[in-house]
N, C-alpha and C positions, 0 to 999 in steps of 0.2 A: 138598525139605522145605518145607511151609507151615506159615507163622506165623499160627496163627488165635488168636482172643481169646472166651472166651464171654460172654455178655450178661448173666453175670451177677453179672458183675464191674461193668460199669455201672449197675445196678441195686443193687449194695451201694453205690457210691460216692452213688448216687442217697438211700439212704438213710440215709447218713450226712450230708450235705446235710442232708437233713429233721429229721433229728434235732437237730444244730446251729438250725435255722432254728424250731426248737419251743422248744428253750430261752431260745434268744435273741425271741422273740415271748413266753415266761412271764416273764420279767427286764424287759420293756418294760410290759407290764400292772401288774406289782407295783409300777415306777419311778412309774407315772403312776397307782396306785391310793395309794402313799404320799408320792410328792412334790410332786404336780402339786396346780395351786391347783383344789378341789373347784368347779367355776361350774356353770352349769344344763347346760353343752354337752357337760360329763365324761363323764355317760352313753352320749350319742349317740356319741361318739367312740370310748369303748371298746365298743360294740355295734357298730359298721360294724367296726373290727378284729378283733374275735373273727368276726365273721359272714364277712368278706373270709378271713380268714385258715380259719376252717371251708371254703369255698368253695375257695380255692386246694388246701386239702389233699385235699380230696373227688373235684376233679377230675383232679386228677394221680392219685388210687388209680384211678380208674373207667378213664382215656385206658391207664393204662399196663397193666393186666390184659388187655390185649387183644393183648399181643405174648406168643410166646410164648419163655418166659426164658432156654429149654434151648440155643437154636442159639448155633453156632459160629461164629464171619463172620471167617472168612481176611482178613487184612489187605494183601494183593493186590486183593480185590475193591474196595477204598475208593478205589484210585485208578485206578478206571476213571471214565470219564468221564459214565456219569447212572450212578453207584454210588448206591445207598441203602440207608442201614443200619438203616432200617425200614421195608420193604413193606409196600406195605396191599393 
């Protein structure tokens, strides 16, 4: 009997991740569009964060579209010794 797990099970946890990490970046924007003290530097700070955070999200969709989701990776295979759970 092999125990295998499919990938896309990592990939929902993956974006549920994201999702959490979206909320909590719109709850940090709002904090600091109504708490924070307005100075000349507000702008630029929330513009490198939205752009950072655009940027992070952009690249994780692009890197990770290139595996594909459907396989199965037996959990014998991870403990072999140069195992890799994502081939290039």
């Amino acid at each position: 009997m092999v125990v295998a797990i499919p990938l896309q099970i990592l990939l929902g946890l993956f974006l549920l991740f994201l999702l959490i990490y979206i909320l909590y970046s719109a709850l940090i924007v709002h904090q600091l569009l109504r708490f924070a003290v307005m100075g000349p530097a507000m702008p630029l700070v929330l513009t490198l964060f939205v752009l950072g955070f655009i940027f992070l999200l952009s690249a994780s969709v692009v890197l990770l579209a290139t595996y594909d989701w459907t396989v199965v990776v037996p959990l014998s295979s991870l403990l072999e010794p140069n195992a890799s759970l994502f081939p290039l």
